[in-house]
Phi, psi and omega in degrees: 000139187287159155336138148266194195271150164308153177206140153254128172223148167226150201248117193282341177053240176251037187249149211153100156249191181298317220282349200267341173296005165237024164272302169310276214324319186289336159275331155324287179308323173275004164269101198241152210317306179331275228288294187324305186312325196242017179200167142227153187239149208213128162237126182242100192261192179254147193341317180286042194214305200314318190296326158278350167299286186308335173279355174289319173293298188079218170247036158281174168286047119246116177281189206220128199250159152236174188315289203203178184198142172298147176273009159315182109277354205176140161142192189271082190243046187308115192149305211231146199243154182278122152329342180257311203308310183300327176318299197307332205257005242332082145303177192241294193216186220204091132006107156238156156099338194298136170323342173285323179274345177283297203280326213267318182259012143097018252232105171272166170308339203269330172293283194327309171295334163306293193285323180304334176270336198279310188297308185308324184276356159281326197075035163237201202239122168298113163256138185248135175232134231214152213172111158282150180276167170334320183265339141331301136339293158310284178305008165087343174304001189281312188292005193289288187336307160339284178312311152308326169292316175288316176324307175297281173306008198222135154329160189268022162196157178168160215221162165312336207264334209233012186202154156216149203256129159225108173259150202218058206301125178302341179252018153272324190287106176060044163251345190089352194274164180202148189283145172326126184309330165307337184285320183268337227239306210262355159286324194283337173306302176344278201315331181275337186280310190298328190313292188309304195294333180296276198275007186047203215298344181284341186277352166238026177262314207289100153328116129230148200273150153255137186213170181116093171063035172298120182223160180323310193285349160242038186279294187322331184310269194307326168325316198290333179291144188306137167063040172227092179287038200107219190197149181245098202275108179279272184283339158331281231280348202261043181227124157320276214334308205261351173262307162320321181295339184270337155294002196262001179302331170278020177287173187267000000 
């Protein structure tokens, strides 16, 4: 089976105004016919953004996310938005799982997989995202830490078309630090032997991003590793210059 095709996505978290639509635009404009042919590109801004993104996107090629999600479809969740609601407002697809919601909303694997099915009864498509901490780490635990998380977090079936995998080691993100490429090489290597071993042949179809301090200057590095299908890009992405740059890691 080829490769799969690479995704950039970037996650805007809470940063964001009306005034920020000419930041799409200006990745709209660099995504030039070269890039299109060789990535696809994901802006997931924050919800008070989404409806206007996508109507801004139009008919380019860069699709449009949303954060997080409920696993409801509907009900008294003051707050909080539904997988149909982002559908409606029309994301493609859904953030579940980022390490901010684990730690910060208390977000367990079992919560995660709830909304990752949740996204899926929408139609859109879930990146789950999965990740050790610094001590975690230390202690020699990631691939345990991994292993548990995917176990947990992911639907019981899935295909290249309907799930993307994002590790996302919790002390890199926007810390600047970033793990050695054997390091990144041998978690993505994990992740793909569990994929496979799960979903079979669909399990080496299934995109995973790397994220965590991805910026122009080590993007071409980290791209290049076996299993490291694009990236899920934080403070990178909310600069056009620098989420093109980093897609531009796939030019020929």
């Amino acid at each position: 089976m080829a490769n799969p095709r690479p995704l950039v996505a970037g996650n805007w978290k809470m940063n964001g105004l009306k005034a920020s639509a000419r930041t799409l635009g200006e990745i709209i404009a660099g995504y030039d016919a070269e890039l299109r042919d060789r990535v696809d590109l994901l802006v997931c801004p924050p919800a008070t953004l989404l409806l206007a993104f996508a109507a801004a996107v139009n008919d380019a090629p860069v699709a449009i996310g949303g954060q997080d999600c409920h696993a409801e479809p509907s009900g008294a969740f003051t707050g909080d938005l539904a997988a149909e609601m982002l559908a409606d407002a029309g994301a493609s697809a859904v953030i579940v799982g980022h390490s901010e919601r684990r730690i910060y909303h208390g977000e367990s694997d079992a919560d995660v997989r709830k909304k990752a099915l949740a996204a899926r009864r929408a139609g859109l498509t879930p990146i789950v995202c999965i990740g050790e901490t610094r001590e975690e780490r230390d202690s020699g635990r990631t691939l345990e830490v991994v292993g548990r998380q995917l176990d947990g977090s992911l639907p019981d079936d899935a295909t290249g078309e309907n799930l993307v995998v994002a590790y996302e080691p919790v002390w890199a993100i926007g810390t600047g630090l970033t793990p050695t490429v054997a390091d990144v090489a041998e978690v993505h290597a994990f992740i793909r032997e569990r994929l496979v071993a799960r979903y079979g042949e669909e399990g080496a179809a299934i995109r995973i991003l790397y994220g965590g301090s991805v910026k122009p200057a080590n993007a071409k590095e980290l791209l290049a590793v076996a299993n490291v299908d694009g990236a899920l890009v934080g403070g990178a992405s909310l600069a056009a210059a620098d989420f093109l740059g980093i897609a531009a890691a796939y030019r020929g």
